[in-house]
Each structure stands twice: as C-alpha cells, then as structure tokens.
DRENZAMAR-553888 format. One record per residue: x, y, z of N, C-alpha, C in turn. Coordinates in steps of 0.2 Angstrom, whole numbers, plus 5000, padded with zeros to 4 digits. Atoms other than C-alpha are relative to their C-alpha. Layout:
// residues N
XYZXYZXYZ ...
// end
This chain:
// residues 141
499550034995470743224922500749984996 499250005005472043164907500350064998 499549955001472343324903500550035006 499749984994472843374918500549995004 499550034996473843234926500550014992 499549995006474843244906500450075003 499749964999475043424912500650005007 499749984995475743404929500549955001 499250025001476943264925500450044996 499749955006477443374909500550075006 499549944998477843544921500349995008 499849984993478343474938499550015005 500549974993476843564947499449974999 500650035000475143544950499650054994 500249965006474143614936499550055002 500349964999472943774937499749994994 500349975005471643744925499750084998 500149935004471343914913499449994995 500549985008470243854898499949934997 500350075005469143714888499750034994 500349975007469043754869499249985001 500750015003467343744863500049904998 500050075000466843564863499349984994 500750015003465843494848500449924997 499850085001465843314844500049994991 499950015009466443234825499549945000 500450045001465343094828499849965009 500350024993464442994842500049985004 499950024997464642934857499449975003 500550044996463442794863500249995008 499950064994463042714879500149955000 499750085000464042564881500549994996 499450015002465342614869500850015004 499549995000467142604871500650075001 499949925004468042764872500950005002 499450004998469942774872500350085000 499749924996470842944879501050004999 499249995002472743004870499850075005 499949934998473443174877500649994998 499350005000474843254875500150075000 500149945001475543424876500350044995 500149985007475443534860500850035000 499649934998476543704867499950015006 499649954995477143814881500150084998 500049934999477143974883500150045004 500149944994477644114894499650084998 500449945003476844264885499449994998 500949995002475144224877499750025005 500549974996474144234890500050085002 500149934998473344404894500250035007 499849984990473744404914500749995000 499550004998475544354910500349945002 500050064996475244174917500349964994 499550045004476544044909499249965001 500750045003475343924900500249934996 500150075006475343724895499449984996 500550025004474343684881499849924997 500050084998473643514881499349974994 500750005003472543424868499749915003 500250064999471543254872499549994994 500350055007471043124857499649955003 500250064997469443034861499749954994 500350085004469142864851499549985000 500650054999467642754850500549954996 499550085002468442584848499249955000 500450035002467342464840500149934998 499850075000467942284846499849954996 500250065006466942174834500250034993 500049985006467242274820501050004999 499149975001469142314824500250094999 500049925001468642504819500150045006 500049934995469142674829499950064995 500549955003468242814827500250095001 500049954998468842984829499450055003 500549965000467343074840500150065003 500049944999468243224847500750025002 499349974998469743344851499850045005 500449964996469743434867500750035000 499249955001471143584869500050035005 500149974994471443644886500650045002 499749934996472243794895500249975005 499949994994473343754910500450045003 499549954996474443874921500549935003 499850074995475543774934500150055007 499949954992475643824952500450055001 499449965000476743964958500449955005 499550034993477443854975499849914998 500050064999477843674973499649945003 500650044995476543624987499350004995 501049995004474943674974499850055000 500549954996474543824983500350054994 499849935004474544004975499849994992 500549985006473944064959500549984993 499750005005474444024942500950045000 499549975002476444064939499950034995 500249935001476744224932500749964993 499350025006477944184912500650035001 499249984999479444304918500249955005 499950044994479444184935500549934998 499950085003479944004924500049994995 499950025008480543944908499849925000 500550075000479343814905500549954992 500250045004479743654894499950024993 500350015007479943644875499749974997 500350085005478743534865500449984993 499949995009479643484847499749924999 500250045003478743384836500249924998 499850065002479143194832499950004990 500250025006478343194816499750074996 499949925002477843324802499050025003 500649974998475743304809500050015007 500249974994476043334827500450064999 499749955002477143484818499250055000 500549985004475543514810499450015005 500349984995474443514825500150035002 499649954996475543624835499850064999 500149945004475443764821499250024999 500749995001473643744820499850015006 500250014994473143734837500550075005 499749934998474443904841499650054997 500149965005473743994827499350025002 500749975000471843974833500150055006 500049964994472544024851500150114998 499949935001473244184843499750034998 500549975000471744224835499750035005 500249994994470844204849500350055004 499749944996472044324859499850064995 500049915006471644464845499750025002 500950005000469744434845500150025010 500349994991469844444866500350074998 499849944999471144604865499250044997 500549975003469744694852499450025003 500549984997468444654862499950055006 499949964997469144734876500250084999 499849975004469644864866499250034998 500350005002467844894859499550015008 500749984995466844884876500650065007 499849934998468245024884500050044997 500349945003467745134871499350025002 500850004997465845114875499850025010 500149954993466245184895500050065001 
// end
C-alpha cells in the first residue's frame, strides 16, 4: 500500500500495479515487533518495459525498531513495478511510454545514486533474461 500511494502522489494518476521483485528477508520479523516502512521512488521509465508501458519504480525499506534497545534493523527491500493509468479517473490500462513524459528521479546523495544504478541494472538484466526466454521457447514451436 506504500508503495503505491508514493507512486500515485509521485505520477498524478492512480497506479497500475506490474511487479514485486522477489522477496527474501535479511533478518526476522516477530510477532509483536515494530516495523517501520520508508518508500520512495528509484526511476521512471518510458521504454523498459516490454509492452511499451511507462513504468515507476518504487522501493520500500522495512525496519524492525527495537524501542528498549534504541536498535533498527534492516529486515527487508521490496522493489515494485507500477504503470499509472491512461485516463485520469483510474480507468484503462497501463499508459503506453510514447503517451507521457514521466517525472525525473535525481538522487540527493551519492547512496540513493547508488541504489538507483543498482536497482536499474537488475531490471535490465531481467529484461534480457525475459527477452532470451522468449526468444528460446519461439524456437522450440
């Protein structure tokens, strides 16, 4: 839900969820623990995606906060895919990246620099490894 409302104040519209990295935890989440929730948005994009859909990229930092101790804990990053509506009301599909010039993100600092490049660079793997595939199972018809 944070990711989401970051996103749709971020682009104006209402957002079209696309994609949730893979989720693995760096450490544990009790019941009863505390948990604190940053977002923020990485990049933009109107070309990566394969369908053509303009794309904001959104990561959420969850915390464990450990009030007697004063400690927080980094337990996880979550890295999400959204589109943003095509018509203002919500309605209609993902917009298309020729359609909208989306929003710059630039960095503050040299580590949300450093996240950004990291966090593009898996995507554009990812888009290779998806092309390839597709590529590999239209040979195989």
């Amino acid at each position: 839900e944070l990711a989401r409302s970051t996103v749709h104040v971020f682009g104006g519209r209402r957002p079209m969820f696309h994609e949730l990295d893979e989720v693995t935890f760096k450490s544990p989440v009790s019941v009863g623990d505390m948990v604190q929730f940053t977002s923020c948005v990485l990049y933009t994009s109107e070309c990566v995606d394969p369908l053509g859909r303009a794309t904001v990229h959104t990561e959420v930092r969850a915390k464990v906060l450990k009030p007697e101790s004063g400690q927080t804990v980094e337990s996880n990053v979550f890295n999400f895919t959204f589109g943003l509506a095509a018509n203002m009301d919500g309605s209609g599909s993902s917009i298309q990246g020729k359609d909208v010039e989306l929003r710059r993100v630039l960095p503050a600092t040299r580590e949300e620099a450093y996240r950004i490049v990291e966090r593009y660079e898996a995507d554009m793997r990812q888009v290779e490894e998806d092309k390839e595939m597709d590529r590999v199972s239209l040979q195989g018809v």
